[in-house]
N, C-alpha and C positions, 0 to 999 in steps of 0.2 A: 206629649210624648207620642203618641199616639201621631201625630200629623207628622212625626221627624223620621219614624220608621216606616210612614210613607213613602217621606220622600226618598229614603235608604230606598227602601226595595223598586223605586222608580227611576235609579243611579244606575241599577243592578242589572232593571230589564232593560234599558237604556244599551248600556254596555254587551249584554248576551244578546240582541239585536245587530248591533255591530259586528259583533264576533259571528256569528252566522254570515252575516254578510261576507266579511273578509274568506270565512272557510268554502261560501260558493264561488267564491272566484277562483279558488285553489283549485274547486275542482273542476270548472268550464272554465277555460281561457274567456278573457274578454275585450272587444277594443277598448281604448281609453273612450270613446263617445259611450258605453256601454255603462264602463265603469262610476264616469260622469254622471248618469242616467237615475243609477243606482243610488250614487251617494245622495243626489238632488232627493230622490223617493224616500231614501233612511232619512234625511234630517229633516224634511217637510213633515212624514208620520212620527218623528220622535217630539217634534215643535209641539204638533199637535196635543198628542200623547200628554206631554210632557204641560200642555197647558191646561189641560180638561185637569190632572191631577191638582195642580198648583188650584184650577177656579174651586173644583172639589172638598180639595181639604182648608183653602182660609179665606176662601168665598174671593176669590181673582187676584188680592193684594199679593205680592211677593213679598214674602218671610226671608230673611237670613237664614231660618232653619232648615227651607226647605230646599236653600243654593248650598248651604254646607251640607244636610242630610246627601241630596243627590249626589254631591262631587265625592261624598264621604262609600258612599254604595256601589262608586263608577271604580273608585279605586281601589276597594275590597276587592269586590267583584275579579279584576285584573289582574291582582297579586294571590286570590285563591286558584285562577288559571295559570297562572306561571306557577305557583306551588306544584299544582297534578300535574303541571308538561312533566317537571322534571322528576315528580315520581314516576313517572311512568315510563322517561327516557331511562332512570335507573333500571328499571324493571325490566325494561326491552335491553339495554347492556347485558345485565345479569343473565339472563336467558340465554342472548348470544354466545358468553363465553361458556355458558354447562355446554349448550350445543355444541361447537366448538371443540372445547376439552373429550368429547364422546367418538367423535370422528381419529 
């Protein structure tokens, strides 16, 4: 149990890794050789990452638990952020129209 919610939370960081990634691009422009650069750098230390854990928690063999745990934590992870965008895009609506209706 114990080695699957490993692999959950290394699906998770996996994922909010990426998500930083994407958001510094949002905020520096970047050429595609840039971007190339970048992605080559997330998936070489996620590789890593991702391998140190697997050698860690079942001594190198790959588990089914720990390809569903990760894929199971990447796609949590991505539908708890699409949940908060759109609370939040409600919240920022709401806002706009008090302000709005005050004018």
């Amino acid at each position: 149990m114990i080695a699957f919610l490993t692999a959950f939370l290394t699906g998770m960081i996996a994922a909010c890794a990426y998500l930083c990634v994407r958001k510094l691009r949002r905020v520096i422009r970047h050429s595609l050789t840039a971007v190339a650069v970048e992605d080559g750098l997330y998936w070489t230390g996620t590789s890593v990452y991702i391998f140190v854990q697997i050698y860690s928690t079942s001594s190198g063999s790959i588990r089914w638990y720990f390809v569903i745990g990760a894929g199971l934590g990447l796609i949590v992870f991505l539908l708890f952020v699409r949940f908060f965008r759109k609370i939040g895009a409600g919240l920022y609506k709401k806002r706009n129209e008090k302000s709005a209706k005050k004018c």
